[in-house]
Each structure stands twice: as structure tokens, then as C-alpha cells.
C-alpha positions as a Markdown table, in Angstrom:
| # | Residue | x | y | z |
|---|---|---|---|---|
| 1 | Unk | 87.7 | 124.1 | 150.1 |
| 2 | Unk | 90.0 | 126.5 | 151.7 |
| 3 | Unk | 90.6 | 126.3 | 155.9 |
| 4 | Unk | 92.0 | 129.0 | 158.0 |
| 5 | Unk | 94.8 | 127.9 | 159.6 |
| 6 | Unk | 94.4 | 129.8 | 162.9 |
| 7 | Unk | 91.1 | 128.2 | 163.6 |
| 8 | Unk | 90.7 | 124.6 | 163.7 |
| 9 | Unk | 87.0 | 124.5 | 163.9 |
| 10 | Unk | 87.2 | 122.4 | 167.5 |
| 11 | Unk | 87.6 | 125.2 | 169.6 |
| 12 | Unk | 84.6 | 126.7 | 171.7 |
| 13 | Unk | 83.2 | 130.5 | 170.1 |
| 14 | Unk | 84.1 | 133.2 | 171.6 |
| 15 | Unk | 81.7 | 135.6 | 173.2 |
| 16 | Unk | 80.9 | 139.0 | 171.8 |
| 17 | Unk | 80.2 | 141.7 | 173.6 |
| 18 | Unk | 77.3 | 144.2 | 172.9 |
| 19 | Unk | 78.8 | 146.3 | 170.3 |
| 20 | Unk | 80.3 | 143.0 | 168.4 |
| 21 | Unk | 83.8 | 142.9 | 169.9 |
| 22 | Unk | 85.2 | 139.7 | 171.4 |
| 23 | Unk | 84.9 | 139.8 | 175.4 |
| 24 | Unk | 88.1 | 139.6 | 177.3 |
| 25 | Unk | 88.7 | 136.9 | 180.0 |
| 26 | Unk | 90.3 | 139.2 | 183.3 |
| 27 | Unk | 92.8 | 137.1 | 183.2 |
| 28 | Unk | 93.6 | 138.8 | 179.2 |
| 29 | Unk | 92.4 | 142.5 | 181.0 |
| 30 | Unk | 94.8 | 141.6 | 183.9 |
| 31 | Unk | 97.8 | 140.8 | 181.5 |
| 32 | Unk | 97.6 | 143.7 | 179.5 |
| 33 | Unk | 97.1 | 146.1 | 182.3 |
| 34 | Unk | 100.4 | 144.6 | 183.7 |
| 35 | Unk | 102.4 | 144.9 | 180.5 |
| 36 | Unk | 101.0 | 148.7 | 180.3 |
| 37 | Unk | 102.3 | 149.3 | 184.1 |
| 38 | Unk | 105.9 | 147.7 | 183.0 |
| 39 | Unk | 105.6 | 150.2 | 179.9 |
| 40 | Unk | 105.0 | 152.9 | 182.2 |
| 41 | Unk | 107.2 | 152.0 | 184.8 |
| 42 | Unk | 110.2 | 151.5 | 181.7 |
| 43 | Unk | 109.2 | 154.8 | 180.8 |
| 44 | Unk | 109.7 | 157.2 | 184.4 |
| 45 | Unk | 113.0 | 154.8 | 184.6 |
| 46 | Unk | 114.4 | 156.5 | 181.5 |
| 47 | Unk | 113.4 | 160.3 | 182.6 |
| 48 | Unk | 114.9 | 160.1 | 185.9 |
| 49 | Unk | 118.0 | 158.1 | 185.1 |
| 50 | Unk | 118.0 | 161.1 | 182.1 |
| 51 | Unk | 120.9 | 163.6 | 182.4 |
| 52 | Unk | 119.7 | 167.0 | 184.0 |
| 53 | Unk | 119.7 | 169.3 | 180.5 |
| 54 | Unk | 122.4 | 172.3 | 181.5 |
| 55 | Unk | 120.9 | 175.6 | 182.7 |
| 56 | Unk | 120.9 | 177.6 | 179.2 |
| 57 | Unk | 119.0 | 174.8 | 177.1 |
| 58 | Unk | 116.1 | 175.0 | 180.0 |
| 59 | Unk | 115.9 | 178.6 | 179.5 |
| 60 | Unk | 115.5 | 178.0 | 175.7 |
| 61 | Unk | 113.1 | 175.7 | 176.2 |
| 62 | Unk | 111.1 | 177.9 | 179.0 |
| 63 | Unk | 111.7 | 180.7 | 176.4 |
| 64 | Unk | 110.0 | 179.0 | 173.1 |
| 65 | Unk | 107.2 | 177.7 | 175.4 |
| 66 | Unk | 106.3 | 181.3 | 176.8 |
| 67 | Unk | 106.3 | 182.8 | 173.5 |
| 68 | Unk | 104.2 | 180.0 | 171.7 |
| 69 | Unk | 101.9 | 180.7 | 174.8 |
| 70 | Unk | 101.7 | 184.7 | 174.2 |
| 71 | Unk | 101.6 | 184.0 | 170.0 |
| 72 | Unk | 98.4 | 181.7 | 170.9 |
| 73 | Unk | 96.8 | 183.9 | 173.2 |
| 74 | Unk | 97.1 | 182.3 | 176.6 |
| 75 | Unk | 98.9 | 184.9 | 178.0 |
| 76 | Unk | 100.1 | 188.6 | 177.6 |
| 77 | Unk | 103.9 | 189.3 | 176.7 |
| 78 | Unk | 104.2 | 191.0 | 180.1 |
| 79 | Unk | 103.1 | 187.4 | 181.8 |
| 80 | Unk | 105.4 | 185.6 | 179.9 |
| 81 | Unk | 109.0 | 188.0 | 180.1 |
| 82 | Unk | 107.7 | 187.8 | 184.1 |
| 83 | Unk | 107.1 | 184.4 | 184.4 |
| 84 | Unk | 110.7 | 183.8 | 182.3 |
| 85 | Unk | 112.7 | 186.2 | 184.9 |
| 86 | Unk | 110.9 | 184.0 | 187.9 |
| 87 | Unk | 112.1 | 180.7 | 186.2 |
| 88 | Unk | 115.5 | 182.2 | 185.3 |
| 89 | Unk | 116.0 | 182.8 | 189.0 |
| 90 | Unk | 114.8 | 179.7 | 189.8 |
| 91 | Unk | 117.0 | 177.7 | 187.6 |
| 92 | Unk | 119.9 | 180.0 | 188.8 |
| 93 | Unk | 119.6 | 179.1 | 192.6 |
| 94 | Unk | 119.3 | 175.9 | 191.8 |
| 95 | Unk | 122.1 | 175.6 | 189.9 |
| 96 | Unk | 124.1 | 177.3 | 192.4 |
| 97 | Unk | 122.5 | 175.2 | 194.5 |
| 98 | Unk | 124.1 | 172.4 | 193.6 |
| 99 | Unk | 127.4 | 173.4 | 192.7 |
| 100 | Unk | 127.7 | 174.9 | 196.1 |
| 101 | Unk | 126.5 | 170.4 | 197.2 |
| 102 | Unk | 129.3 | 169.3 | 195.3 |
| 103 | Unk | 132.0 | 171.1 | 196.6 |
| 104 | Unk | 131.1 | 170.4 | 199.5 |
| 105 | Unk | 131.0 | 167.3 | 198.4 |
| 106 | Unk | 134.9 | 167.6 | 197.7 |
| 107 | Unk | 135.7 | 169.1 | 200.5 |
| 108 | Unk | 134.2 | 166.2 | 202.5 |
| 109 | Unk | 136.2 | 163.8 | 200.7 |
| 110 | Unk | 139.3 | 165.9 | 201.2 |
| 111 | Unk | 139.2 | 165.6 | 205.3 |
């Protein structure tokens, strides 16, 4: 006679639910919602602390996005090489944007 080692026989059945699944005390729901908010949490952590990707690979990226876009129909080639020349301006103030913050950055620490 063979026993299964995980269940000893003395412990009390567990409850199904309608569709045949074992029910889950809200303590169990509570636990597992918490370890998926730490996962998430983990997870923003790591894209924020995440180095800014320089100027040209954004453009690349922006670039491959806007032509898989056009080659799938979702918009024209005229939307997308718009749409690129807004975000290539916007990327370009920004990034003089913040080199004109760091120097004056230096210049603060100069005085």
C-alpha cells in the first residue's frame, strides 16, 4: 500500500470551489497579492534607477517603431517621418536641456 507523503490523511479537506479548484483562504489571496506588489514595485525600481539610453539609440528605437507601425498599417509614411521629426526635436531640447543643468551645475560648484 503506497502513501503520499505530502498528505498525512489527518488533515481536514479542503474546499473546492465551483469549477473544482481549491478555494483560497484571504489570508493565501492577501499573501500573493503582496508578493505580486513587491514584484512590481522590484520591477519600476530597476527602470528608473536604469541609465537614460543616449539620444541616437532613442531615435533608433522611435525610428523601428514608426516604420513597423506604417509596414502594419496603423499609420501612413507621412504620419510616421512627422511624428519622427516632432520626437527628434523633442529629444534634442531635452538633451540640451540637460546639458545646459549640468553646467550649471559646475558652474555652481565653481563659486
Amino acid at each position: 500500500m503506497a502513501t503520499n507523503a505530502a498528505s498525512s490523511g489527518t488533515e481536514a479537506p479542503s474546499k473546492k470551489s465551483k469549477d473544482g479548484a481549491p478555494k483560497r483562504s484571504i489570508a493565501g489571496r492577501a499573501a500573493a497579492a503582496a508578493g505580486g506588489m513587491v514584484a512590481a514595485a522590484t520591477l519600476a525600481t530597476g527602470i528608473v534607477m536604469s541609465p537614460t539610453p543616449s539620444a541616437t539609440a532613442r531615435l533608433d528605437g522611435v525610428h523601428e517603431d514608426l516604420a513597423r507601425a506604417v509596414a502594419l498599417r496603423q499609420i501612413t509614411g507621412e504620419q510616421a517621418a512627422f511624428l519622427e521629426a516632432q520626437i527628434a526635436r523633442a529629444i534634442a531640447s531635452e538633451e540640451s536641456s540637460d546639458a545646459h543643468d549640468v553646467a550649471g551645475l559646475r558652474s555652481a560648484e565653481t563659486a
